[in-house]
N, C-alpha and C positions, 0 to 999 in steps of 0.2 A: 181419526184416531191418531193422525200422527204427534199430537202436542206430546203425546205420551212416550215417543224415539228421542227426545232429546234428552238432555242431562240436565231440565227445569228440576226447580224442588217443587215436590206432589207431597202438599200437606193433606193428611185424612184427620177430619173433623166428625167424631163421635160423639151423641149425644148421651148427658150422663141423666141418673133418676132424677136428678134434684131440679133438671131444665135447663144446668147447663151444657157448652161442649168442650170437649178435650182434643185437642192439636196431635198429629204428631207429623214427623217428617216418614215417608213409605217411599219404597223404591216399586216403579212400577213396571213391567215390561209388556211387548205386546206381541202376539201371537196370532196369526192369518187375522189381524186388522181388530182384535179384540186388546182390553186390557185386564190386568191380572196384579192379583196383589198378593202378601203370605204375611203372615204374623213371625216374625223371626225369632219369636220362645216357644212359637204353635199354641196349645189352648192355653195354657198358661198367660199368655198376652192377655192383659184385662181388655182392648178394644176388640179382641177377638171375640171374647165370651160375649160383652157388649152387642156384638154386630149381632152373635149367633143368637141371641135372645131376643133380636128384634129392633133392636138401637136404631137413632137416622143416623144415617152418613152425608157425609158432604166429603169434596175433594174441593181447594184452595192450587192454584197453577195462577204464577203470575198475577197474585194479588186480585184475584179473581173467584171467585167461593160458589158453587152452583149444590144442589141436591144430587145423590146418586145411588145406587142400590147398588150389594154384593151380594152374588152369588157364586157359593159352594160349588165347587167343582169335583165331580166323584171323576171321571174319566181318568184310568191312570194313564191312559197312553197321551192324551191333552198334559198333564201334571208335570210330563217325561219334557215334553217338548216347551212347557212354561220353566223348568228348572235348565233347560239348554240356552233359551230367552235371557235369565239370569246370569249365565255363565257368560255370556256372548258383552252382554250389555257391562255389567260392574267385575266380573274376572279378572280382567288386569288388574282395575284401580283396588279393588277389597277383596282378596282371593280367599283371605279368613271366613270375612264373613258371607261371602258367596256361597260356602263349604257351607254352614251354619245357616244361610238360609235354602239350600238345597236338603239336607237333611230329612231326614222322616217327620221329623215331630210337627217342622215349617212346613214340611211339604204337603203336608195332613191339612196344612188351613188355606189350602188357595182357593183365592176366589176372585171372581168376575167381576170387574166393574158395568153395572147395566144402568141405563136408562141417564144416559151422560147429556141431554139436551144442548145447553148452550156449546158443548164442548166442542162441537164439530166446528166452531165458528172460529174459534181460538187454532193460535200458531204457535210451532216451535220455536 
């Protein structure tokens, strides 16, 4: 899981009705060897509703694109420690938006990256 401690860009790739997918850039962090993602408007994010309804994911790292699954994370005392994750990681460089992805509404949609296959192969 380390590809995910560096400062790569972690594009999430959502798949939309129509068959296609939709790109975005996500900041990921990681927590006792897991990774973790938030929607940074919380449900309002359309890839968020997406995910929650079922959508495929895929993560893009290094021009590299594999399948992966998210899952919701209810633990708040996990939430507590992914929003310190946060703080640690982009805190200096974006303290706005670190504020604004810590939040309640962001904090409400974290979730899991699972079933990351090739990922393990890949380096920071």
């Amino acid at each position: 899981m380390s590809m995910f401690m560096g400062r790569l860009e972690i594009v999430l790739w959502v798949g939309e009705a129509d068959g296609g997918w939709s790109g975005r850039a996500v900041w990921v962090v990681v927590v006792d060897g897991e990774a973790y993602v938030r929607a940074a408007f919380g449900q309002r994010s359309a890839w968020y509703r997406r995910v929650s309804e079922g959508a495929g994911t895929e993560v893009e790292v290094a021009e590299v694109r594999w399948s992966v699954a998210l899952r919701p994370v209810e633990d708040s005392e996990l939430v507590q420690r992914v929003s310190g994750a946060y703080r640690a990681k982009y805190g200096l460089s974006w303290p706005g938006p670190v504020e604004a992805m810590n939040g309640p509404e962001a904090a409400a949609t974290t979730m899991r990256l699972t079933d990351l296959g090739q990922a393990a192969q890949l380096s920071a």
